[in-house]
N, C-alpha and C positions, 0 to 999 in steps of 0.2 A: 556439445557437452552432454556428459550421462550422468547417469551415478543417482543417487536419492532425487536428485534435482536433472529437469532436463531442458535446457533452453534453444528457443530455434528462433528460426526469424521469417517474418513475412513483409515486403517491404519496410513499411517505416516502423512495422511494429512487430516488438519482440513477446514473446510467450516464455513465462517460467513457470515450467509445471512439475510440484512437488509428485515421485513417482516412486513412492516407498512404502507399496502395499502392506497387509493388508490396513494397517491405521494410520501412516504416515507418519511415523512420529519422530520429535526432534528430539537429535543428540548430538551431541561431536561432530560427528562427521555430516548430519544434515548440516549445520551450520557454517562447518569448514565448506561444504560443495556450495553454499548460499556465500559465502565469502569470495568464491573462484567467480561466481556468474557474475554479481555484482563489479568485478575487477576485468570483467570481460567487457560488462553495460557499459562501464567509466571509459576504456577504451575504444570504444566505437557505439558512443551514444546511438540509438534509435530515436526515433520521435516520438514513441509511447511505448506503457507497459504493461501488459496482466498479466499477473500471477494467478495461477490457480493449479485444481490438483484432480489427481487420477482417481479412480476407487469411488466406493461406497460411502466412504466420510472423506470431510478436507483434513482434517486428520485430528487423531483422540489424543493429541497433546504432545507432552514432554516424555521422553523414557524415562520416566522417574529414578527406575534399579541403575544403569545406567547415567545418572545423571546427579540423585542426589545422594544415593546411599555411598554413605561413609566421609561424606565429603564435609570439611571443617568449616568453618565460618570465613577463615582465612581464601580455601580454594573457591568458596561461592561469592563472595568479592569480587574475585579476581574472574569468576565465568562470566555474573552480570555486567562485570567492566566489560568485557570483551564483546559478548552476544550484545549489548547496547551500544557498542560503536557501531557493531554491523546494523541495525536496526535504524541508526543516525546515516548510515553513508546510503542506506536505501531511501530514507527520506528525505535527504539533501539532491539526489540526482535532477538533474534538470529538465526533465519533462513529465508528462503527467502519467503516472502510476494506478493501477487500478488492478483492488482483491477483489476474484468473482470467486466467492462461496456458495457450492452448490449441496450442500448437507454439512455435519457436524462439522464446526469446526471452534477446536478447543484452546489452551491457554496460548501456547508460543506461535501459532498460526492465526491467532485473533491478535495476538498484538503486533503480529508483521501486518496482518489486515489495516490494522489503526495508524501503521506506517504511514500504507498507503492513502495517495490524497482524495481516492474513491473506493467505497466499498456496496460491491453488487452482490446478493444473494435472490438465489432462489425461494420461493413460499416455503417449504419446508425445510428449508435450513435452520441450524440451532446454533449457537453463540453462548460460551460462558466462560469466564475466568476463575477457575474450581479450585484453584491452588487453596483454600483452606481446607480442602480435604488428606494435605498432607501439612498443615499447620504453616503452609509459606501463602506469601502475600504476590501479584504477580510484578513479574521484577526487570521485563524487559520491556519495559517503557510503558505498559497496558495503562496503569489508573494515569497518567498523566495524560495521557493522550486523548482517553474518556473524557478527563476535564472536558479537555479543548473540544471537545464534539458535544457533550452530552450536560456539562458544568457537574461540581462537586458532588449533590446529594443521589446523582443518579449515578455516577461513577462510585459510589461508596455500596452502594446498594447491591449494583451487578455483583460486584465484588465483593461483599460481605457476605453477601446471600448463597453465596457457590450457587447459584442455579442456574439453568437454561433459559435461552430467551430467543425469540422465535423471531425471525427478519423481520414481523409488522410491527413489533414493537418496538425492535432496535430503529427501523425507521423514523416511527413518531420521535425515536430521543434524538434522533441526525447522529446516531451511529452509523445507519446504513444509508446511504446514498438513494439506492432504488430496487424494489424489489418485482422481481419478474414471477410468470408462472413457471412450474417447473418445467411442464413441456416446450417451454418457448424460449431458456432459460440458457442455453450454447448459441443460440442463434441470433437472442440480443446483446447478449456479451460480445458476441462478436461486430455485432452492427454497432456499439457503443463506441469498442474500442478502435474501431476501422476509422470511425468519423474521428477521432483526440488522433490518430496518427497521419490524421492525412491534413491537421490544421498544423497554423502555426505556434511549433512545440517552443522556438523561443520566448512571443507571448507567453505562451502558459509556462517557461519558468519563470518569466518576471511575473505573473500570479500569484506562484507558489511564494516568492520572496517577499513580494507585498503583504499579501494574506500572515505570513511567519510575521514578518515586525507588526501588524496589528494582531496577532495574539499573544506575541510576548511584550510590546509598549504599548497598545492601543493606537487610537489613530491618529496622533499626533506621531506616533514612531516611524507609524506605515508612511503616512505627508511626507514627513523628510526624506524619506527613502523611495519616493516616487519618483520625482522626476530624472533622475539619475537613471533606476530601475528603467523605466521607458524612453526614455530619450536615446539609450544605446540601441533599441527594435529600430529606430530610423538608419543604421548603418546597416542592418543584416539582410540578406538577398529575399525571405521571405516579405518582410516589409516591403522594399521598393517594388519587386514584384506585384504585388498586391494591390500598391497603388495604382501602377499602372493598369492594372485588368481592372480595376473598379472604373479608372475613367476612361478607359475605351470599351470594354464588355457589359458594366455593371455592376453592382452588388451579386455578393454567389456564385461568381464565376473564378476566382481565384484557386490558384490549385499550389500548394506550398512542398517545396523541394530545397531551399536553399539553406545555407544555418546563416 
């Protein structure tokens, strides 16, 4: 795949990397090529995912001229419908996803970041949802999703304030997952992502499904939805496998290939 986006594969784990110098920035047609990869992912799951990006920043946002000038209330409806299905079919996929931010990275690339179910940045990476500096509010799933990482009054704040926030502090709020140094910063990412691709990706989507019904019902919603969720990993080739290397190898010694 080319084009603003570029996806390859390395065994179980796939690389999407935004490649649309010099800012990166999203429009139409980023979106549409994030649409095609996504449809590509569905069709032949991998076992995990980073996304990340080329250049100097991860990228300085939305193409505003391009995006919102002229556009009616009516057409911007109907873009946020759209751009937040894609946004929903990225964070539904069933293995585990991971944004590695390695410098700037602004509104529509920070809330595909909050998609995803991990987010890695390097020490000087920056993080903001600035959209009050054209008087919009950000609209593809960002403050919701802050909720759920960070709760209300810190989600209101990022957001309010249009300002920049710097990986240690998105960490302390559990926006950022983990932050690296910058020199060391492609080769943990890589070490991160090699180990979620080489485990078992069906466990981590019954994770992902668990985790979702206890943040949208609490953990009476998650309970009901567990044993079902897990009970189907004892049919799938990584599980049986698994067991059997635990009791003739060990613990640690399982090596997952099957769905």
């Amino acid at each position: 795949m080319t084009g603003p986006l570029r996806l390859a594969r390395e065994g179980g784990l796939a690389t999407l990397t935004i490649a649309a110098p010099p800012l990166n920035l999203f429009d139409q047609p980023m979106m549409d090529a994030l649409e095609r990869a996504l449809t590509e992912l569905e069709q032949d799951l991998p076992r995990a995912l980073v996304i990340r990006a080329e250049g100097r920043v991860v990228s300085a946002g939305v193409d505003v001229g391009a995006a919102f000038d002229g556009t009616t209330p009516a057409q911007a409806e109907a873009l946020w419908a759209d751009w937040l299905t894609t946004i929903q079919r990225l964070e539904a996929l069933p293995l585990p996803t991971v944004f590695a931010a390695h410098a700037l990275c602004l509104t529509a690339a920070f809330e595909i970041a909050l998609a995803c179910d991990l987010l890695l940045a390097a020490e000087s990476a920056r993080f903001g949802l600035v959209e009050t500096v054209v008087g919009l509010t950000p609209s593809m799933g960002g403050p919701q999703r802050l909720v759920a990482r960070a709760g209300p009054a810190r989600a209101k704040e990022l957001i309010m304030s249009g300002g920049l926030f710097d990986a240690a502090t998105l960490e302390r709020w559990n926006v950022v997952n983990r932050v690296y140094a910058d020199t060391e910063f492609d080769d943990q990412v890589r070490t991160f992502t090699a180990a979620l691709a080489s485990g078992p990706t069906q466990a981590h989507a019954a994770t992902k499904a668990i985790v979702a019904a206890a943040v949208a019902g609490g953990v009476p919603a998650a309970d009901t939805q567990t044993p079902a969720l897990s009970s189907r990993l004892f049919g799938t080739e990584d599980l049986i496998a698994a067991v059997q290397s635990f009791i003739n190898d060990g613990p640690g010694n399982a090596t997952f290939e099957g769905r």
